[in-house]
C-alpha positions in Angstrom: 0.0 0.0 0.0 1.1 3.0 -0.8 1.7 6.6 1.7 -2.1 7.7 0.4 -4.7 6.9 2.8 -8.5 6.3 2.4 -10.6 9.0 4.3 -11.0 8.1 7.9 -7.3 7.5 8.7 -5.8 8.8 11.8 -4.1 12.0 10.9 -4.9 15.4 11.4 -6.7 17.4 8.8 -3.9 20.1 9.1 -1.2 17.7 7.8 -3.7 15.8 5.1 -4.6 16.7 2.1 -7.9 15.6 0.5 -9.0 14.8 -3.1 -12.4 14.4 -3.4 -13.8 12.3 -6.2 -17.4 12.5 -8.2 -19.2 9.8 -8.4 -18.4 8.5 -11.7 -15.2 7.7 -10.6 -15.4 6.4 -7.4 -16.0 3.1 -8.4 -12.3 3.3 -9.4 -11.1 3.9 -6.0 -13.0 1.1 -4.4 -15.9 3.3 -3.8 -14.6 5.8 -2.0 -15.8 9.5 -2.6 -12.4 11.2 -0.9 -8.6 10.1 -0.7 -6.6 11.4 1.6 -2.6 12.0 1.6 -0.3 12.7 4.6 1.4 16.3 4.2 3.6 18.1 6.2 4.5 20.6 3.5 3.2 21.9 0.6 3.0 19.1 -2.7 2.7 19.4 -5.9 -0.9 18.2 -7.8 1.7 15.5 -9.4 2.9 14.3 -6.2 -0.3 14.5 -4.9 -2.4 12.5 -7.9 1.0 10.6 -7.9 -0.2 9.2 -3.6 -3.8 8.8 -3.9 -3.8 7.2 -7.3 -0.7 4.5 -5.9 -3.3 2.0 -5.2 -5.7 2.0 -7.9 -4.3 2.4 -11.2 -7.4 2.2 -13.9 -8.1 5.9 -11.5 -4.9 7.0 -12.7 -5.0 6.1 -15.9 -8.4 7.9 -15.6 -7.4 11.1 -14.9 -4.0 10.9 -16.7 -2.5 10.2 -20.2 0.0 7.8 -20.4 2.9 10.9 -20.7 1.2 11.7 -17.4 -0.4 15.0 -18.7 -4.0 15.7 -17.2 -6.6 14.5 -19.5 -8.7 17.2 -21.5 -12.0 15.8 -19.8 -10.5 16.0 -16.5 -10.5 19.4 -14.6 -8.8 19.4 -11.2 -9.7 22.5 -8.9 -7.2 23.3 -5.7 -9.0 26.1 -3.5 -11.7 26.4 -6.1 -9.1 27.3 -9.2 -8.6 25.0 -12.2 -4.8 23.4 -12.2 -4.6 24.8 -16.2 -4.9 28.2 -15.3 -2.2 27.9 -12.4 0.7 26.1 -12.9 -0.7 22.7 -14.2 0.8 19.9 -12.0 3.6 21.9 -10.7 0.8 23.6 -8.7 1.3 23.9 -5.2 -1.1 22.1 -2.5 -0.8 22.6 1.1 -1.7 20.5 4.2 -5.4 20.8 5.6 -6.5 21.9 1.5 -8.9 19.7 -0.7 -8.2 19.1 -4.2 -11.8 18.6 -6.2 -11.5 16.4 -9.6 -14.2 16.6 -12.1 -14.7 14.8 -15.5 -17.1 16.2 -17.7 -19.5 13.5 -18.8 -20.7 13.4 -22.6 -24.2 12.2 -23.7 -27.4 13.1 -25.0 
C-alpha cells in the first residue's frame, strides 16, 4: 500500500490533504468518494495524484494520459481554481487543502 490513505485515517486534517472524487469515478477507487494523503509541506498536484492514485491504477489512468499530462476531460480545482490556469501539475497544494477532480460526462 502505498503513503495515500482512504478517508477516515488517523491523521490530522492540518497535515492531510484531500482529493475528493465525483461519483463517476469512485468506483475506481473502491468506492470511496475522498482520498486522503499525509502532508507536512506543501506538494505538488503530481505528487499529490501521484499518492492517492498508488493503489488503484485504472483511476490513474483515468485522470491521466500515459505521458502523465492531465486529460482534457479532467478538470482538477485546488482552493476552487482550475490546475490549467495555475501552474498545471507543478501547482502547489498545502496541508489541511482539498483538491476537487471533475470529469465532464458526454451524452445526449
Amino acid at each position: 500500500m502505498n503513503s495515500a490513505m482512504i478517508s477516515g485515517g488517523a491523521m490530522p486534517a492540518d497535515s492531510a490533504i484531500s482529493v475528493v472524487l465525483p461519483s463517476v469515478l469512485q468506483p475506481l477507487a473502491g468506492g470511496q468518494s475522498i482520498l486522503t494523503a499525509p502532508a507536512e509541506a506543501s506538494v505538488t498536484v503530481e505528487w499529490l495524484l501521484n499518492a492517492v492514485t498508488g493503489d488503484y491504477p485504472a483511476l490513474s489512468r483515468r485522470l491521466r494520459d500515459e505521458t502523465g499530462a492531465v486529460r482534457r476531460y479532467v478538470n482538477i480545482y485546488v482552493n476552487g481554481n482550475e490546475i490549467r490556469r495555475l501552474q498545471g501539475l507543478v501547482t502547489a497544494v498545502a496541508p489541511g487543502q482539498e483538491v476537487l477532480i471533475i470529469q465532464s460526462v458526454a451524452g445526449g
